[in-house]
N, C-alpha and C positions, 0 to 999 in steps of 0.2 A: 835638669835637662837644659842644652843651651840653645840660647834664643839672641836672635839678632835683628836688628833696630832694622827696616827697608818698606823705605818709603814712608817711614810711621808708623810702622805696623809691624809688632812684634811677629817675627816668624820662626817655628822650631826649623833646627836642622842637625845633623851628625854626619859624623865621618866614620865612613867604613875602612881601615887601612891595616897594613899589616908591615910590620919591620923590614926594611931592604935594604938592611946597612947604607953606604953612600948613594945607593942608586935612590933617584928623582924620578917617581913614575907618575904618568898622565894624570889626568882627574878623567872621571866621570860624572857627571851630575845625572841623578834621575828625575823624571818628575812625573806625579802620581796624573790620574784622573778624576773625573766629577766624583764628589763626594766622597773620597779614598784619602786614602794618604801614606807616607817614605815606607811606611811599615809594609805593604807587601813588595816594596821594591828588594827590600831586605836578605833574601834567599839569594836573589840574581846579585849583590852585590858581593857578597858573601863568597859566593861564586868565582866573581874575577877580582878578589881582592889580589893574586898575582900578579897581576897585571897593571892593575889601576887604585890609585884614592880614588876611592867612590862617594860623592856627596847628596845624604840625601836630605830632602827638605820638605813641608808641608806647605800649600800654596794658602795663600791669605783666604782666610776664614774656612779650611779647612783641615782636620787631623788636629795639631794640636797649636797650630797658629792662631790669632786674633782675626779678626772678624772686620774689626774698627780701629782706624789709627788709637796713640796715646798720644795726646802732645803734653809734655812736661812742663809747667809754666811756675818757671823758676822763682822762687819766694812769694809764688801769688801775685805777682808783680801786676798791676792795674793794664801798664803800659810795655809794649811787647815790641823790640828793636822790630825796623826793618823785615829785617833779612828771617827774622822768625814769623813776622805776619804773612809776609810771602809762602815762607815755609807751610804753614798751617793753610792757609788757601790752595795750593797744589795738592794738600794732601786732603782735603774737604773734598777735592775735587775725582779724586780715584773714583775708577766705576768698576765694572763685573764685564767690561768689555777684554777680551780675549787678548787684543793686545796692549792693556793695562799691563795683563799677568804677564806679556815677555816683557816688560819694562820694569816691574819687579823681579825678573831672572836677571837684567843687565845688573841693576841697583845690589842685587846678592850678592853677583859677582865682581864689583866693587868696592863692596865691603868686605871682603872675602881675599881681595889682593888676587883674586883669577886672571888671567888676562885670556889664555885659550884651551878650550877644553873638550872632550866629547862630551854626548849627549844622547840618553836614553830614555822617550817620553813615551806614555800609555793612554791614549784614548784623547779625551779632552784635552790631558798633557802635548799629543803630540800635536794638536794645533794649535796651542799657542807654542812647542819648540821651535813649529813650520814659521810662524811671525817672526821667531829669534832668530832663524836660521837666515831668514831675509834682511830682517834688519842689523845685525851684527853676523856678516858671514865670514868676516876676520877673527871672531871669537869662537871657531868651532870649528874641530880639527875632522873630526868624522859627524854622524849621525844616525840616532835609530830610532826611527817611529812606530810603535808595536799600537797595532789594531788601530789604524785611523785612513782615512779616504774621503773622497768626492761626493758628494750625495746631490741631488736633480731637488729642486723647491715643489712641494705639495702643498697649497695654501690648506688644504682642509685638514691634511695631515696634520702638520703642524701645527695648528690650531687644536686640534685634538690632546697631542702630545704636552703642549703648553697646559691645558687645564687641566690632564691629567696630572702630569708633573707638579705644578703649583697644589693639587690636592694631596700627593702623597711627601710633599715637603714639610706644607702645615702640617699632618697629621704624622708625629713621629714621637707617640708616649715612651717615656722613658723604657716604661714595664715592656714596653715591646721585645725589648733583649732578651726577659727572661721568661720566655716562654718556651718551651721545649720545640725545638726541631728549627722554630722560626726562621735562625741564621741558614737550612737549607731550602727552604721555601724565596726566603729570599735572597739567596745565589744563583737557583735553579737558571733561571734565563739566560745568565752569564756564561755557564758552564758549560761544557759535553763529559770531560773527562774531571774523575771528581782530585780536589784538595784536600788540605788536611783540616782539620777541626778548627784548629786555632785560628787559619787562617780566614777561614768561612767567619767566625764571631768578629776577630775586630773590623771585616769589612763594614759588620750591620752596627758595630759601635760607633766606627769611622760617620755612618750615615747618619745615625741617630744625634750625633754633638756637632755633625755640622752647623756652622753661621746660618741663619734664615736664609739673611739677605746676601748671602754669596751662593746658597747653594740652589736659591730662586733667580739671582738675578743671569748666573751662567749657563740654566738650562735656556734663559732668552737669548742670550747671546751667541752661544755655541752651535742650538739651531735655529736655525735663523735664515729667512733671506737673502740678508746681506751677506751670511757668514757661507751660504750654497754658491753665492755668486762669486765671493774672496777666493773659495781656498784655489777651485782649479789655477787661477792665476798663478796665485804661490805656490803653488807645487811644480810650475809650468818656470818659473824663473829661479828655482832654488840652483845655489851654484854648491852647498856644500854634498860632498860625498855621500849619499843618504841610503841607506838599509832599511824599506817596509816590510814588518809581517803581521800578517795577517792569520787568524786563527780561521781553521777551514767552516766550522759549523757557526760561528759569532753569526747571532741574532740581532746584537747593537751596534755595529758597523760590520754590514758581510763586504765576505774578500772579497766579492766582485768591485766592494768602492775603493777599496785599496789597490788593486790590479789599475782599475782604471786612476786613480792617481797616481800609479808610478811609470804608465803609459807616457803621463805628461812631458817627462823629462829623461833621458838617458844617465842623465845624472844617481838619479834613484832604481835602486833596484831590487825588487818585489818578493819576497818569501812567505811561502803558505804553509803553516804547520797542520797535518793533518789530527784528524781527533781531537783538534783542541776548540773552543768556543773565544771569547771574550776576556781571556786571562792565557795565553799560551805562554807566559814563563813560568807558571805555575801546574798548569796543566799536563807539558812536557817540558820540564825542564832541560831534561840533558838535550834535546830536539832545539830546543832552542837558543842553549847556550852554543852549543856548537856549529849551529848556522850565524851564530851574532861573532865568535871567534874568527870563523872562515871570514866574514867582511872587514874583522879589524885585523885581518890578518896577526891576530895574537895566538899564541901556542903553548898549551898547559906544561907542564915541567913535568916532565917522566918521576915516576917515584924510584925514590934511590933504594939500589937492593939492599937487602937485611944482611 
């Protein structure tokens, strides 16, 4: 599997691509949400492999990335240059704050030789794209933020939510996978309209091999005070071209926080796939690939007659 060195921190990633003799076609990057990872982006790439090199990757300490830097310390050496002590303190220094992780998409795309590209992020994905989007609006030709919005701060809620979360983080036995039916008990919430098997099991495998302390420290951060009081702004100042949709029945961000974050700005422009929950490229695929088409104004290839 290939893995690449960003930030210190081993991270998987692949390329979705398909042969186009001379032509040079765009990239895509996807990026997953809380406790997920590239593997259900996988279909939708699949999808516009016509169109696009599609890159997908797993976010630090989730799917099949590291958790925790490595730093290599060459022959054991006692004494370590400079520019490596430095090194190793910046990277001691990485948190679970949200825009860590678009500072790890710049450093990818660095290493990666990127310079601009689209962008299709899912849930917790798409607020830290909305940071990338702000902070590097030179590096991103379009945008699509699938299932994410504005949400109002509930101290009690919250508080709720956190010690639930922190309870069903610790408690994540391996054996849990192999339990019959498990993988749809817990999708159930996510969904309206059902998926396929396979995709339902590595969701709960994705969950279960998450990092602790990534998949504890982003449920603080993500919701969050600070994080209810950031995003309207950033959705209020994004200048790149942006596409939200929102799934009609999602439980875990409803369309109404997506509606109202793409109110913020004319920039962004709001799509609701109906019958679907918390996974709508999954849900309804062709619904949704062909409303992401119409925004990138991309156009499938007629099949050539027999």
């Amino acid at each position: 599997m290939p893995y690449i060195c960003v930030r210190g921190v081993e991270h998987y990633y692949e390329w979705v691509k398909k042969p186009s003799g001379s032509l040079v076609k765009p990239v895509m990057v996807f990026i997953h949400g809380w406790a997920g990872s590239a593997r259900y982006w996988k279909s939708t790439a699949d999808a516009l492999v016509d169109q696009f090199d599609c890159l997908l990757y797993d976010l630090r300490g989730f799917g099949r990335s590291r958790g925790k830097p490595t730093i290599a310390q060459a022959g054991e050496s006692v004494v370590e240059s400079q520019s490596t002590q430095e090194k190793s303190q910046a990277i001691k220094e990485l948190t679970y704050e949200l825009e860590e992780y678009a500072e790890d998409l710049a450093a990818l795309l660095d290493e990666l030789q990127l310079q601009r590209v689209y962008i299709n992020a899912h849930s917790m994905g798409a607020s830290i794209a909305t940071l990338f989007f702000n902070r590097y609006p030179q590096r991103v030709e379009r945008g699509i933020l699938t299932c994410s919005g504005i949400f109002e701060y509930d101290e009690k809620a919250f508080t709720a939510f956190h010690k639930f979360g922190g309870y069903v983080v610790k408690f994540r036995p391996k054996w849990l996978g192999k339990i019959p039916f498990v993988d749809r008990m817990f999708m159930a919430r996510f969904l309206h309209s059902p998926i396929p098997n396979s995709e339902r099991q590595a969701f709960l495998q994705d969950f279960l091999e998450a990092d602790y302390d990534a998949a504890l420290g982003t449920i603080f951060t993500s919701v969050s005070k600070a994080q209810s009081e950031l995003m309207p702004h950033e959705f209020a100042k994004l200048k790149v071209p942006t596409l939200l949709v929102s799934g009609e029945y999602d439980q875990i961000i409803p369309a109404e926080m997506g509606r109202q974050a793409a109110a913020q700005n004319d920039q962004v422009e709001f799509a609701m796939i109906p019958n679907t929950a918390h996974f709508p490229m999954l849900e309804d695929a062709p619904t949704y690939l062909r409303r992401v088409r119409e925004f990138l104004q991309v156009t499938v290839p007629e099949p050539q007659a027999g």
